[in-house]
C-alpha positions as CSV (number, residue, x, y, z in Angstrom):
1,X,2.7,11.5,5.4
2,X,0.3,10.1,8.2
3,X,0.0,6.5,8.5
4,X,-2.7,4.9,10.5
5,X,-2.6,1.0,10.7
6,X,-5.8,-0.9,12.4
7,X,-5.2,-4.9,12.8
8,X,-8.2,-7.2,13.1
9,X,-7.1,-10.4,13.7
10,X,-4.8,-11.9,10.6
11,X,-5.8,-8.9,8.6
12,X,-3.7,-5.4,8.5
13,X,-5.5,-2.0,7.3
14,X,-3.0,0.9,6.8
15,X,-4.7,3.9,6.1
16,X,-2.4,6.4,4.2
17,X,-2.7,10.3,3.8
18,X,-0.2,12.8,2.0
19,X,2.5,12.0,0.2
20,X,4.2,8.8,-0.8
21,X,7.5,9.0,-1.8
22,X,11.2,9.1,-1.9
23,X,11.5,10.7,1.9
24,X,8.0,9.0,3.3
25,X,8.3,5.4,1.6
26,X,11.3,3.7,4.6
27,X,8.5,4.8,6.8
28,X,6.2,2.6,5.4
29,X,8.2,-0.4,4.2
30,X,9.5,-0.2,8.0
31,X,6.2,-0.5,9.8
32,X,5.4,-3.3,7.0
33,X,8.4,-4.9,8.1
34,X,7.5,-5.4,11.1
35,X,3.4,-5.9,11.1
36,X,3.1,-9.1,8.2
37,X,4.5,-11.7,10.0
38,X,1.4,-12.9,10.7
39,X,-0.8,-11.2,8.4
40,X,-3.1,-13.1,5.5
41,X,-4.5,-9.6,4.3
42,X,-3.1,-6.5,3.2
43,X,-5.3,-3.5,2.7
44,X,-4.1,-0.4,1.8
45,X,-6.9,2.8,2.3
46,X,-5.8,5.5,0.0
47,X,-8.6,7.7,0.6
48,X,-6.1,10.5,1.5
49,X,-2.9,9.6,-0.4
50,X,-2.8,12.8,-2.8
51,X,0.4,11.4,-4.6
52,X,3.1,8.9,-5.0
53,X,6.5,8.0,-6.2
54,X,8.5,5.3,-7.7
55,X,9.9,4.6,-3.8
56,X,6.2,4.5,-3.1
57,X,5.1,1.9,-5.8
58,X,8.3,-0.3,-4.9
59,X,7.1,-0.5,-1.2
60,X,3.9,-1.9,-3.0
61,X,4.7,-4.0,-5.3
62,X,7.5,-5.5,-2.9
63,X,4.2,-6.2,0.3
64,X,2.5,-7.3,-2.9
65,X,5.1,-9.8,-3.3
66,X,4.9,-10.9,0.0
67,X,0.9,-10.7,0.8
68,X,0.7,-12.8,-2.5
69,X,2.6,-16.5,-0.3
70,X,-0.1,-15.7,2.2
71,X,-3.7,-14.4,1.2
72,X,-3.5,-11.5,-0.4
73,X,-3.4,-7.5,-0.6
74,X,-5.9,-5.5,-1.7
75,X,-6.0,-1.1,-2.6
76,X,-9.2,0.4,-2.2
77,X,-10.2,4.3,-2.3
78,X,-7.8,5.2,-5.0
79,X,-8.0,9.2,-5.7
80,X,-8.0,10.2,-9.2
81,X,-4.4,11.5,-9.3
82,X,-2.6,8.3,-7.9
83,X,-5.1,5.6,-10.5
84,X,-3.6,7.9,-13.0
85,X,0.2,6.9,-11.5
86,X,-0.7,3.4,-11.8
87,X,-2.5,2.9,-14.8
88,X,0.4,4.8,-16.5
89,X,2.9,2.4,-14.8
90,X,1.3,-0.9,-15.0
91,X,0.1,-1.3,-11.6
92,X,-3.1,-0.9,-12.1
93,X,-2.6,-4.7,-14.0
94,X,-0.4,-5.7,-11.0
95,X,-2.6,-4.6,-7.9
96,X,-5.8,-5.4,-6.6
97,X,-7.6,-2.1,-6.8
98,X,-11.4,-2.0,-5.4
């Protein structure tokens, strides 16, 4: 998996591209570890996600968790494959999805 992360001031874009999951997702929750502190927006560009796991929906829900105290997160650019993953576990109700 390929992440690219662009910050403009309080805000935090992380552009994804692969595959989310058990083996890629401490990458992720490690770089969003470190880059919130003194974020108020989350976005996360799926454009180029082609799948992911339950690891991978943890590490959103928990930067949801998060991103919610301070401003908020946002998903945009959803492929077909991984809106099916989270309309069929809830997280399409959970996540802001543009």
């Amino acid at each position: 998996m390929k992440i690219d992360k662009q910050e403009n001031g309080n805000e935090l874009v992380i552009s994804l591209a692969g595959r989310l999951d058990t083996i890629t997702a401490p990458e992720l929750e490690e770089q969003l570890a470190s880059g919130l502190e003194d974020k108020e927006k989350l976005t996360f560009d799926m454009e180029k996600l082609e799948y992911i796991s339950s690891a991978g929906l943890r590490v959103l829900l928990s930067a949801q968790k998060k991103m919610s105290k301070k401003g908020g997160m946002i998903v945009k650019n959803v492929s077909e494959e991984v809106m099916e993953i989270f309309e069929v576990t809830g997280f399409a109700d959970i996540l802001v999805i543009e």
